[in-house]
N, C-alpha and C positions, 0 to 999 in steps of 0.2 A: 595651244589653242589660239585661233584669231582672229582677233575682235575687229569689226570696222568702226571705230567710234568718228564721231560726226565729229568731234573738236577735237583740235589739238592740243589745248590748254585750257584747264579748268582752273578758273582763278577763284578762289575760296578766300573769300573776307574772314578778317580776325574779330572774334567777340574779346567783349571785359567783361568776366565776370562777374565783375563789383555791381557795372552798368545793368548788365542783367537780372540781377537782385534787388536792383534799388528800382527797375522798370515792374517788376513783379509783383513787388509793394508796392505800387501806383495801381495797382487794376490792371495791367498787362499779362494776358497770357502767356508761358513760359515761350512757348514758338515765335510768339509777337514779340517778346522780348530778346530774343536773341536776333532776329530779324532786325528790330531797330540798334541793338547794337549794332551788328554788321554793320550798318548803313550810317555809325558815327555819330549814332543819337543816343545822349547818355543819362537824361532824367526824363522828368516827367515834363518839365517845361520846353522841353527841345521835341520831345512826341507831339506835343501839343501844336507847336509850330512848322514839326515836319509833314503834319496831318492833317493841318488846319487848311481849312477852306478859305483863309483871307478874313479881315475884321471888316474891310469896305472894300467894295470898288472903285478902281480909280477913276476919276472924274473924265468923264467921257472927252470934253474940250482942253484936254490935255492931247489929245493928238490932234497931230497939225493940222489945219482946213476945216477945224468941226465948226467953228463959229459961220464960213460962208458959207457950207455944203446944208446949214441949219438952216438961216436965213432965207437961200436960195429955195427949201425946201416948202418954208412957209408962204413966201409969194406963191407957189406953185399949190398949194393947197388952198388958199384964199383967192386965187383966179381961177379957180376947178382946171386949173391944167392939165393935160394928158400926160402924164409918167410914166414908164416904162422901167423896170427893175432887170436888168440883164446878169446872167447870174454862168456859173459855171455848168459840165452836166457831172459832176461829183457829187456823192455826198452831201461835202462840204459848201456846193454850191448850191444846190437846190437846196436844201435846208433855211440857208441865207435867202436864194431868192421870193423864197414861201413866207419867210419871217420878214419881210420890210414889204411883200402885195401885201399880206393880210394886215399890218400894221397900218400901211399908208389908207387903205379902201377904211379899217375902220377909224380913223381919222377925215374921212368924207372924200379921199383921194379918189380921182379916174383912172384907177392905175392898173397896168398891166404885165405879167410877168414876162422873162423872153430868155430861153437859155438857147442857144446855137444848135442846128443838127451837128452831131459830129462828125457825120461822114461829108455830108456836104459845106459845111461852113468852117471845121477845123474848131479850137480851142481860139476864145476869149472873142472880145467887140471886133466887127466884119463889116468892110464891106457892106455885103448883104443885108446885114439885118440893118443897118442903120438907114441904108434907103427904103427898108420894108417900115418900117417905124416912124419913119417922117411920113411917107404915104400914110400911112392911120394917125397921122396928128399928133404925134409924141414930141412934148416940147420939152420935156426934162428927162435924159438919160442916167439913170443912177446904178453901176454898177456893181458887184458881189463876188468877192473873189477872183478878179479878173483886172484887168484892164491897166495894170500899172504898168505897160511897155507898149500901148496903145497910143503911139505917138501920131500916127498918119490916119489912123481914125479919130482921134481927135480933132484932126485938123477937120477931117471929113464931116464932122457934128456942125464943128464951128461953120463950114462952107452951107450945112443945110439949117441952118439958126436953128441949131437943138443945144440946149445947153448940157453938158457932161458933168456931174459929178461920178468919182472915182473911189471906190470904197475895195482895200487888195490886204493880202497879208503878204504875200511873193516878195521877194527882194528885187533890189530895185536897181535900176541900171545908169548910168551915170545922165542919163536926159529924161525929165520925169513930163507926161504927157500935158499939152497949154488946156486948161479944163478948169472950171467956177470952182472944184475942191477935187483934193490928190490926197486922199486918206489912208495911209498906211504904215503901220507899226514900226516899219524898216526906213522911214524916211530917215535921212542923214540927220536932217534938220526938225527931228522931231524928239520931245522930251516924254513920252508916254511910257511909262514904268516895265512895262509887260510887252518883250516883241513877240513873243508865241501865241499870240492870238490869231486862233482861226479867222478863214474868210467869216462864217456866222458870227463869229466872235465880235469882229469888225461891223459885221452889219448890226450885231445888237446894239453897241454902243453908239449907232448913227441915230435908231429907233429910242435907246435913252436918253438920247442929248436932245433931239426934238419933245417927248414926252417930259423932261425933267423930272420922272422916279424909276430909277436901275430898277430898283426891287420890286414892281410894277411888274414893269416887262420882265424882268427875271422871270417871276409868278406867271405870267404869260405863257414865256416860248421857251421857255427851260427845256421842253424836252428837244426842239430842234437843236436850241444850242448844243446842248448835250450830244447828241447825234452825231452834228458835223463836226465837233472838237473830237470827237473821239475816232469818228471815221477817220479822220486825218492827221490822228496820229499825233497831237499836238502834249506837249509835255506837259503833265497833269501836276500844278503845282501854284501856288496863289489864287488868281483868278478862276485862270482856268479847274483849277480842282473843285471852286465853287460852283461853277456851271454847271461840271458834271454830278456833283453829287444832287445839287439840288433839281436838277434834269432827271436824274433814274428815281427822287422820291416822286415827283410827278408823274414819270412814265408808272411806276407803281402805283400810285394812290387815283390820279385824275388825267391818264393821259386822253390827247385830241381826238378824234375820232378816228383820225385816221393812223395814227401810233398804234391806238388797241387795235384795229383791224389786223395790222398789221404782225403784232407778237400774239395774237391770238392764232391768225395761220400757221404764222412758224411753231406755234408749241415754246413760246416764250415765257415760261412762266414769270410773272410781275413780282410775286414775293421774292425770288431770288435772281434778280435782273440783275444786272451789276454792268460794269464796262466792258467784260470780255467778251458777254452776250452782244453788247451794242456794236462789237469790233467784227466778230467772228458770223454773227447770224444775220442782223437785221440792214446791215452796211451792205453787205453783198448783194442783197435784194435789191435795197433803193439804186445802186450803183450801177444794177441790170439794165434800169431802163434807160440810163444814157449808154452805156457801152455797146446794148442791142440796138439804138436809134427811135428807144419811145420814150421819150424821157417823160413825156407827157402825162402818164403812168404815175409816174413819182409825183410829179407837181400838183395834178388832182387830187393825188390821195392825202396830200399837207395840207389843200385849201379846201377838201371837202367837210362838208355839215352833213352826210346823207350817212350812216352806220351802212344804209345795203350799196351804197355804192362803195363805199371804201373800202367793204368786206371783197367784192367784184376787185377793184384796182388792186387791193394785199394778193390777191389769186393770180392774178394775171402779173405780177413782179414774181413770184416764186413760180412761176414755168416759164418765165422770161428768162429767169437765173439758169433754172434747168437747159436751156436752150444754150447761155453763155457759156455753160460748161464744157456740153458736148464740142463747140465751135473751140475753145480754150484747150481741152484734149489734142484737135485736130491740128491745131497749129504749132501746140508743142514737141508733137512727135516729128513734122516737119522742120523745124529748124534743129532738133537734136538730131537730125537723119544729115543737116548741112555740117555738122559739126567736125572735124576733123577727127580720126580715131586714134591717131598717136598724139602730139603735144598739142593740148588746144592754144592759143592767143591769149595774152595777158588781159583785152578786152576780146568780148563777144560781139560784133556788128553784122547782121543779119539783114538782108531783105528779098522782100518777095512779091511777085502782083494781085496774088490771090488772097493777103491775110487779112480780116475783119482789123478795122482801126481799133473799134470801142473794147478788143481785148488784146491787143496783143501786150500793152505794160504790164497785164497778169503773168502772162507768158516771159517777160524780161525779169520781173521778180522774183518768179520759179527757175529759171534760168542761172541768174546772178547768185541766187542761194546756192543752188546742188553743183555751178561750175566753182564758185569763190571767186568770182570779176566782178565787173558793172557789164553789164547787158545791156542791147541795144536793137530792139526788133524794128524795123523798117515799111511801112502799106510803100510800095510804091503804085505812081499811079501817072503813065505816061514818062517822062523826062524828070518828073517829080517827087518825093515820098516824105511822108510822116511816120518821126520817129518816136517812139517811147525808150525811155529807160530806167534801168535802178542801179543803185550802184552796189557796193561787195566792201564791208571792213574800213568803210569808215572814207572812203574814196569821194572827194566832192566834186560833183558830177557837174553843179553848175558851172563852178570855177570852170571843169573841164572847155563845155561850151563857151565859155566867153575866152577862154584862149585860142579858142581854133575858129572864132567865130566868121572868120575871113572864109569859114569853109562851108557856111550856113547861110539861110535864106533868113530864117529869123528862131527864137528857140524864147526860152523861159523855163522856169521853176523853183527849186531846190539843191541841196548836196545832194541828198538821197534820190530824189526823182525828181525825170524832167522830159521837156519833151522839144523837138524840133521839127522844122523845115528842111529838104536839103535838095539840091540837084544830083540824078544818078550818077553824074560823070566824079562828082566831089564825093561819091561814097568811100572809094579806095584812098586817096587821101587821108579823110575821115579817120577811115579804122586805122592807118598809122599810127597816125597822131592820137589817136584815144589809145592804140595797144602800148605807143610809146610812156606816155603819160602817167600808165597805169605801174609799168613794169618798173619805173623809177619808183613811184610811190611804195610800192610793197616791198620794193627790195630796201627801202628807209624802213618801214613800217617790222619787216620782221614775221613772226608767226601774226595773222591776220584771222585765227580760227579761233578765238578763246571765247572760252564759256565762262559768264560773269555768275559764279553762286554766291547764294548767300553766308550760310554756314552751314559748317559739318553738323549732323545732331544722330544721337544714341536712339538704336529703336523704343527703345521703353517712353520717348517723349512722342509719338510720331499717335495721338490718340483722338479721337473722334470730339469731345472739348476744346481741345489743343486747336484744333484744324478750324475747329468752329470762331471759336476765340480771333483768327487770321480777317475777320472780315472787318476789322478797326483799322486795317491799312487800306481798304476800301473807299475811293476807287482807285484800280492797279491800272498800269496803261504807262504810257511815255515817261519818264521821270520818277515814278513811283512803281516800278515792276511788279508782278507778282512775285511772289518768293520764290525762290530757285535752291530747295536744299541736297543735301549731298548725305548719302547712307554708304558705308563704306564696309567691308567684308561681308555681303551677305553671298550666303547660297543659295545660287535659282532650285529649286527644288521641281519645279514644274512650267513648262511652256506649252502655249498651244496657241492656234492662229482663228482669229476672226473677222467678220468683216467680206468675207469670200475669200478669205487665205492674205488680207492687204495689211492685217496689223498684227499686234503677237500681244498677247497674255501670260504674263508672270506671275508664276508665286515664290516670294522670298522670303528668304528666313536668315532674321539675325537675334542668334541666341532664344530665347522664348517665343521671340514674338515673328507672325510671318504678315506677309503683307500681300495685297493681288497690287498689279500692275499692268500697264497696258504701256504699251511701245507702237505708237500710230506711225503708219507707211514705213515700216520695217520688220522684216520676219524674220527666224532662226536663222536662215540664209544669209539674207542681207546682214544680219547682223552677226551672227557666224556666234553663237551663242549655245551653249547647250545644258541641259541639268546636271546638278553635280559644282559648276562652275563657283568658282569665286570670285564674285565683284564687285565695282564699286559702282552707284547710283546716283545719274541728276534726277531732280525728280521735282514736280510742282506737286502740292495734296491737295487733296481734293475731298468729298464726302459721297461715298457712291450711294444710292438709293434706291432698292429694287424691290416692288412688293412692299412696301411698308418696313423692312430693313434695313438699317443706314449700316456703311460698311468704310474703311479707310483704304482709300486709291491712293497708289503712285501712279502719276500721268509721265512716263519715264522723256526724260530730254536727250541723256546721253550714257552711257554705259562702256567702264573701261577694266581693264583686270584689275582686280585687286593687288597692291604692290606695298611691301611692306619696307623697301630698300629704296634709301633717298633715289629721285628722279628729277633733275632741277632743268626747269623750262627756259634759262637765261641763256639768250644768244649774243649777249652784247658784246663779247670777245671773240666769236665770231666773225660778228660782222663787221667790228674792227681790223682781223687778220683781212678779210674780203676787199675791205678799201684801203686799206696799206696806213693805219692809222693805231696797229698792235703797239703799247707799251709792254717793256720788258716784265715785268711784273705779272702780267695778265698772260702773256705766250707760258709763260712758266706753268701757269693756272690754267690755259690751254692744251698744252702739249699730252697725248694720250701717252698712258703707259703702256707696256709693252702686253702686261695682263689685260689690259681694257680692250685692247688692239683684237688681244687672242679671244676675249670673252664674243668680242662685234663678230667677226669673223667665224667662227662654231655657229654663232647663231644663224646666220647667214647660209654657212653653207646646208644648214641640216634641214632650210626650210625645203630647197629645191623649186628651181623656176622662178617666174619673176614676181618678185613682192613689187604690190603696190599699198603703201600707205603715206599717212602726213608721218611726218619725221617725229613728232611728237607722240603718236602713236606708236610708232617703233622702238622710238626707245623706251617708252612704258614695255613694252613687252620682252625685248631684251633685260630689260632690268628685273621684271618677271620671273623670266625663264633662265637666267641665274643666279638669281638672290642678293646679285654687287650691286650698287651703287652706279649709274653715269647720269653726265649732262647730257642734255640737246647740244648744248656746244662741241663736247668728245666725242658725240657722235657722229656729229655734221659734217669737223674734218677730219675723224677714221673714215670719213666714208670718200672726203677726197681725196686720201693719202690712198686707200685702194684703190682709187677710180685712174688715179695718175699712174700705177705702174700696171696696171691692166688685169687686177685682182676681180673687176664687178664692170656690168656696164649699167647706165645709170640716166633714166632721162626724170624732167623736171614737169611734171604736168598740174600747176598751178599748188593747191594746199599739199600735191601729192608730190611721191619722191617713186619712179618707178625702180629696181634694183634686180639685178641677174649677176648671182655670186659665180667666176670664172672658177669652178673648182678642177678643172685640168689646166691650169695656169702655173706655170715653171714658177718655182720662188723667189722672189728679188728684195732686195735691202729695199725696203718701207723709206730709210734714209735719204735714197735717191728721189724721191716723191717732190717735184718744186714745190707743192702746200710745207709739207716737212721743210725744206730748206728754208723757207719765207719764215717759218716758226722758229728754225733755230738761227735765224737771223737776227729776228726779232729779241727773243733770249740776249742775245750780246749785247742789244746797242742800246 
């Protein structure tokens, strides 16, 4: 049978027993206790601290520029000066820009918010807007997630006597912009405890340094905070973990008007709110309205007071999202239609004149997941185009840009995402140099497909308490995952597909107990899975609830054969032999035997035609399907010692390994194989 499992490598943390016992006596549920073993947490005082929401926050005028950017702020309040809060069209931006109007206005501010079109004005401070903004009298610009590479509009403030403060969490580039304050977490030259703080993050602490009580405003905008640290992915741990929990008791107990309006349409229910809902449901909404070009949408419905207006603006973000969809559909099927059908590119660099700006980085993140690159979708528009991207296993995408930057108009962001400027003539370029980039990094990097679990666990612990018990690691998100466990020899007993045939429905059984399961955007098919099987399960739990019913879900991650015969994912001798760097020692521990040779090869030929999988895949199932023992590394090169004397042909299409066994191929000494010679060269010396 043949499995397409999505990872290569399932990496399963070791528990202590002892740790687990001693977490279990503490008020730890046995799941949550094996969970925080896993994760190297061994009493009760280390859960505490791994769990803890922080004892204070740190004092806002610990990042650089707070004492001018406060100062300046206060003149500007005491002369009723015109302020302008200019903010991103994310999430993480509008949330920020909605929490420092409504903070400054009630402080007796003239203040006005101002996030950019994104189709016309592009990402961060413009141009544009800064001459629309001095036109209406704006004498203090104070920016939100944006503007720390805002050098030439800086200058531009300074030429129309606007004064700039600069409030960013983005990394920073070696010239930081001339402005009254340059606030952010990543300055070189700044001592602030916490660089993971969102752009809101950022802006709270501008709004607690002027107000002098955190816990005030905490109480305040918690649930924005909340929002945009989570929309953006920020690693949920000290500070930040405080944000967000005390953000979702708010969004539960007392949210803004315009929050309830909002989980109220979605069918959010507030009792069991949590971060995944804030990532998964209510993000996407607000995010509509800048990706469609209303962003106006979003910012109304943070600073309105009106229940029937906000109820109107939650409606019109959730057919806005519907609308994103369709246009997100349309453009991913057109860059997979540019794709190449034999070997794709190490990177993806895509462009086109027709694609919507405000989604195509959906489109690079779908993309960069299902190809395993970093992705790179392109609007062009004229001689010119705006890129989005994501990256794939750990590839840092900013780095990338600032080394090719000679090849860019201008760029910014992250490792993981980011975006540019570029001329079409500099696209081919470009994709060089990102394909090049790419293909050194993962050919260091090695298997780039592993799935991080937690721990193995027995079905008799897998119980409806148990699962419940799970919500003391709450809230899960960047740093603090959901749990990711692993069930191992069960029998699928029953599948069936839902959804209009888009997802599949499991029933498993291991030993007494059986379990339903759901495998989202994968069917029998795709997943090549059938009743009867014997496998092994990632799986996150869940509590399913139908009719008044409460029921235990596996929400399935990944799914591989059941294998009871060691299967070792180490390639390090390998890729040792690959760069001419084998000690004798290791060749000896590399060298296949002649049975291992014979086992690869049966297998191979009995599949017929061409397999495609990840290598790691393969060898789970060769190992399977004979009950022996191999590495990823014996396998790697049995598979170049065939490929050298003309036994298989064999291409390389990123996590995958394509293969077509030559089974009318005359026999020849394996010995003669140059991989083989290089190995038993290696042996000698």
């Amino acid at each position: 049978m043949c499995y397409a499992l999505k990872y290569g490598i399932w990496n399963v943390a070791k528990i202590e027993a002892e740790n687990v016992n001693t977490l279990v006596r503490a008020g730890y549920g046995p799941l949550t206790a094996m969970v925080l073993s896993s994760r190297g947490v061994a009493d009760e005082k280390h859960a505490r601290q791994y769990l803890g929401c922080g004892d204070f926050l740190p004092d806002p005028f610990l990042l650089t520029d707070m004492v001018p950017a406060v100062e300046r702020l206060r003149v500007a309040l005491q002369k009723k000066q015109r302020i302008a809060v200019f903010g991103d069209y994310d999430v993480d931006g509008i949330t920020a820009t909605c929490l420092l109007t409504d903070f400054f206005r009630e402080q007796g501010a003239d203040c006005v918010p101002y996030i950019p079109a994104r189709l016309e004005e592009g990402y961060g401070l413009n141009a544009i807007a800064i001459h629309q903004l001095a036109e209406h009298g704006v004498e203090l610009i104070v920016t939100v997630d944006c503007g720390i590479t805002a050098v030439e509009e800086a200058a531009l403030c300074r030429e129309k006597g606007i004064d700039l403060i600069i409030t960013d969490h983005h990394e920073c580039k070696e010239i930081l912009p001339e402005a009254v304050a340059v606030i952010d977490p990543h300055r070189p030259d700044g001592g602030y405890p916490h660089k993971n703080l969102s752009g809101v993050g950022v802006a709270f602490k501008l709004a607690a340094a002027l107000c002098g009580n955190q816990q005030q405003v905490l109480q305040r905008y918690g649930d924005l905070v909340c929002l945009g640290t989570v929309a953006d992915v920020m690693l949920l741990q000290g500070e930040n973990r405080r944000f967000v929990t005390e953000g979702l008791t708010q969004m539960q107990t007392s949210p803004r008007v315009g929050v309830a309006a909002l989980m109220k349409v979605c069918n959010c229910n507030g009792k069991d709110l949590n971060a995944s809902s804030v990532g998964y449901i209510l993000a996407p909404r607000i995010n509509a309205a800048g990706r469609m070009g209303q962003i106006h949408l979003a910012v109304e419905l943070f600073l309105t007071k009106d229940p029937l207006e906000a109820r109107s603006l939650a409606e019109s973000l959730c057919e806005l999202n519907r609308q994103r969809q369709t246009v997100e559909t349309t453009i991913y099927e057109q860059a997979i239609e540019m794709l190449p059908e034999e070997k794709l590119p190490e990177a993806i660099v895509l462009a086109d004149d027709t694609w919507h700006q405000g989604v195509v980085g959906i489109v690079a993140s779908r993309i960069a997941e299902e190809c395993c690159c970093p992705a790179v979708l392109i609007c062009l528009d004229g001689e010119h185009g705006k890129a989005s991207s994501r990256s794939y296993g750990g590839f840092n995408l900013f780095a990338a840009l600032k080394e090719n930057a000679r090849l860019l108009e201008s760029y910014g962001g992250h490792e993981l995402a980011a975006g540019f400027t570029i001329r079409r003539d500099q696209i081919g370029p470009f994709r060089a140099a990102l394909c090049q980039a790419a293909e050194k990094y993962y050919a260091e990097m090695g298997e780039a497909t592993a799935l991080s679990c937690d721990c193995v666990i027995p079905p008799e612990i897998l119980t409806i308490p148990n699962i419940d018990d799970l919500r003391a690691l709450e809230p899960c998100g960047s740093g603090c995952p959901r749990p990711l466990f692993v069930m191992e020899d069960l029998e699928v007993e029953r599948i069936s597909q839902v959804g209009s045939g888009k997802h599949m429905r499991l029933r498993l059984r291991g030993g007494r107990h059986s379990f339903q399961g759901i495998y989202f955007s994968m069917t029998p098919e795709t997943a090549c899975v059938c009743p009867g099987d014997r496998v092994d399960v990632a799986f996150t739990a869940q509590i399913n609830e139908y009719r008044g019913e409460r029921s235990v879900q596996m929400n399935v991650v990944d799914i591989r054969p059941s294998c009871k015969a060691e299967c070792c994912p180490d390639t390090a001798h390998y890729r040792a032999l690959c760069n001419g760097t084998l000690c004798a020692e290791a060749a000896r521990q590399l060298q296949p035997e002649r049975e291992t040779q014979g086992v690869i090869w049966r297998y191979l030929a009995a599949q017929g035609g061409v397999i495609k999988e990840t290598p790691m895949s393969l060898c789970r199932k060769i190992v399977r399907w004979s009950g022996k023992p191999l590495s990823l590394a014996k396998l790697l090169v049995t598979l170049d010692i065939f490929a050298d004397v003309g036994l298989l042909t064999r291409k390389k299409q990123h996590k995958y390994i394509l293969l077509r066994a030559r089974t009318d191929a005359e026999k020849t000494d394996l010995n003669l194989s140059p991989t083989m010679q290089r190995l038993l060269r290696a042996k000698e010396s």
